[in-house]
C-alpha positions as CSV (number, residue, x, y, z in Angstrom):
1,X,-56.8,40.5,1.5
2,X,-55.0,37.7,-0.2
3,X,-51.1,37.8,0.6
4,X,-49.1,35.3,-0.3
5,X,-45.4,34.8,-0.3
6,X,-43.8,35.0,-3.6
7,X,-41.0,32.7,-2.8
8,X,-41.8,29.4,-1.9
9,X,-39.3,26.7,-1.0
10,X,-39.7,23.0,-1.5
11,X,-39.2,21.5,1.3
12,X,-37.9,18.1,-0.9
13,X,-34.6,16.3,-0.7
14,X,-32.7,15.5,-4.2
15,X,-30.8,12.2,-3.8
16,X,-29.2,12.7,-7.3
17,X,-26.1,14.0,-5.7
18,X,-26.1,11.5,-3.2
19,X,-26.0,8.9,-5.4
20,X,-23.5,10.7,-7.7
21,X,-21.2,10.6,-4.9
22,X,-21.6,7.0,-3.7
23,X,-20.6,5.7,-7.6
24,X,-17.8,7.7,-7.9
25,X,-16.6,6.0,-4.4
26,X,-17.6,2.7,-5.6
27,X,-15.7,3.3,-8.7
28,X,-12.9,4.7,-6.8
29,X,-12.1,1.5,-5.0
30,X,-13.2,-0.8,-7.6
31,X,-9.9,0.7,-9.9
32,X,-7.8,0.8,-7.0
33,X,-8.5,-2.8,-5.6
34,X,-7.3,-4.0,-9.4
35,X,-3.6,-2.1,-8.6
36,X,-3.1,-4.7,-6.4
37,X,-2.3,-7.8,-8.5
38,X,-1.2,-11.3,-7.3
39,X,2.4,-12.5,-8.7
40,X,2.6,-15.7,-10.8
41,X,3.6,-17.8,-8.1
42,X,1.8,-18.7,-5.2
43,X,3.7,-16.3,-1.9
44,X,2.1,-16.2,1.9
45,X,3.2,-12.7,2.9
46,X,3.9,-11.2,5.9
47,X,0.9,-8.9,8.0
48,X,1.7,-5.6,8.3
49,X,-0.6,-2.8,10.2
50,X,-0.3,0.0,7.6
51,X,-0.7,-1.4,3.8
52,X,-0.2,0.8,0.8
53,X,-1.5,0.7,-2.5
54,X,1.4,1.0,-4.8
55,X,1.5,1.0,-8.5
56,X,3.6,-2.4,-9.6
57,X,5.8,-1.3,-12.3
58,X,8.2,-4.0,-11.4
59,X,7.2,-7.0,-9.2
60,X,9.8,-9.3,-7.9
61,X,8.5,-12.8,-6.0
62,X,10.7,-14.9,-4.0
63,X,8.7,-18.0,-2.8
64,X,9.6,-20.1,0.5
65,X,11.2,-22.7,-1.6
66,X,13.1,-20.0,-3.4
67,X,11.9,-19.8,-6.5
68,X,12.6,-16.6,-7.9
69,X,9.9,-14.8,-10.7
70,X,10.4,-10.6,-12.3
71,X,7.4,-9.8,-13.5
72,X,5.7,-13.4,-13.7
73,X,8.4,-14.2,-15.7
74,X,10.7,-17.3,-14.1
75,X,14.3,-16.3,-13.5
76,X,17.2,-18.0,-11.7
77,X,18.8,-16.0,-8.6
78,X,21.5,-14.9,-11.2
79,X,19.2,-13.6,-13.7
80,X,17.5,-11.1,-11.3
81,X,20.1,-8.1,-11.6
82,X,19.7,-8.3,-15.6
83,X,15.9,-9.0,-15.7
84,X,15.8,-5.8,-13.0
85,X,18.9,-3.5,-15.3
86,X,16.3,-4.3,-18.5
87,X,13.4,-3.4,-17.2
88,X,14.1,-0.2,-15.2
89,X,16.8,1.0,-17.9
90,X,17.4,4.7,-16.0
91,X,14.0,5.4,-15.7
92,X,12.4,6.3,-12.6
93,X,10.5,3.0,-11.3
94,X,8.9,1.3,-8.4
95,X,9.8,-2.1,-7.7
96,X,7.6,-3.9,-5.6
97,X,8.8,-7.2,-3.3
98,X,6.8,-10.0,-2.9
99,X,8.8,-12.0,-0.7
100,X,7.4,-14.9,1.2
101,X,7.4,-14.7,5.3
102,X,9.2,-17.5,5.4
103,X,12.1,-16.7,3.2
104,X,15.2,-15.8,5.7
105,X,15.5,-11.7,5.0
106,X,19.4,-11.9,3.3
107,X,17.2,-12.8,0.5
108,X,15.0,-9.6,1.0
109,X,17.8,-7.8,1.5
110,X,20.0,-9.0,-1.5
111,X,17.2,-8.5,-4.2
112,X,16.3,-4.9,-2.5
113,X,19.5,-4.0,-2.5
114,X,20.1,-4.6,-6.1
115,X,16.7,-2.9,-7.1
116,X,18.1,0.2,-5.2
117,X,21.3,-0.1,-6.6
118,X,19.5,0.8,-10.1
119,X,17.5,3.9,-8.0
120,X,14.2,2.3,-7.9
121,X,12.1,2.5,-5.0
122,X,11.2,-0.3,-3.6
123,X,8.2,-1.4,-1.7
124,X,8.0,-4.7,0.0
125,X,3.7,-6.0,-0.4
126,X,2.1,-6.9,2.9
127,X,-1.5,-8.1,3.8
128,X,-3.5,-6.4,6.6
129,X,-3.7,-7.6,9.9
């Protein structure tokens, strides 16, 4: 007597969703690597241990011989409040800092304190340890 199960499972393994799942990661970090652009001019900045990716609306770069940039545009120390009022204009923003470890911090402190002044959050941009 011939009996034979009616069900038979295939004991093979599909890699399609494996592979699904590894491009979606590698496209995942590949957009998220491009948030983090450098400024126009050329800034060493400090380590830090935690590092956030942070969408630049607004990027302001200070570098050690104080040369002051919005945006990759070049402004003079005086400029920065109306470069910063023109661009954020009462919306919601994020500004980000890219202030070189060099620069002494009442410069850190002046420009942040104007950018939150204007209710933006602001970010300062660190590299990993």
């Amino acid at each position: 007597m011939g009996l034979q199960a009616k069900n038979k499972v295939d004991p093979a393994f599909s890699m399609s969703s494996m592979t699904d799942i590894i491009f979606l990661l590698l496209i995942f970090f590949m957009l998220t690597s491009s948030f983090i652009t450098p400024s126009g001019l050329p800034v060493n900045l400090p380590s830090s241990e935690t590092s956030d990716i942070v969408m630049q609306e607004v990027t302001v770069t200070v570098t050690n011989d104080l040369k002051y940039s919005v945006n990759d545009k070049i402004v003079s120390r005086e400029q920065i409040k109306d470069e910063l009022t023109a661009l954020l204009k009462g919306k919601d923003s994020q500004v980000v800092l890219h202030i070189d470890k060099d620069v002494p911090v009442e410069y850190l402190v002046e420009i942040g304190g104007i950018a939150a002044g204007l209710e933006a959050n602001v970010s300062i941009a660190t590299k990993p340890f």
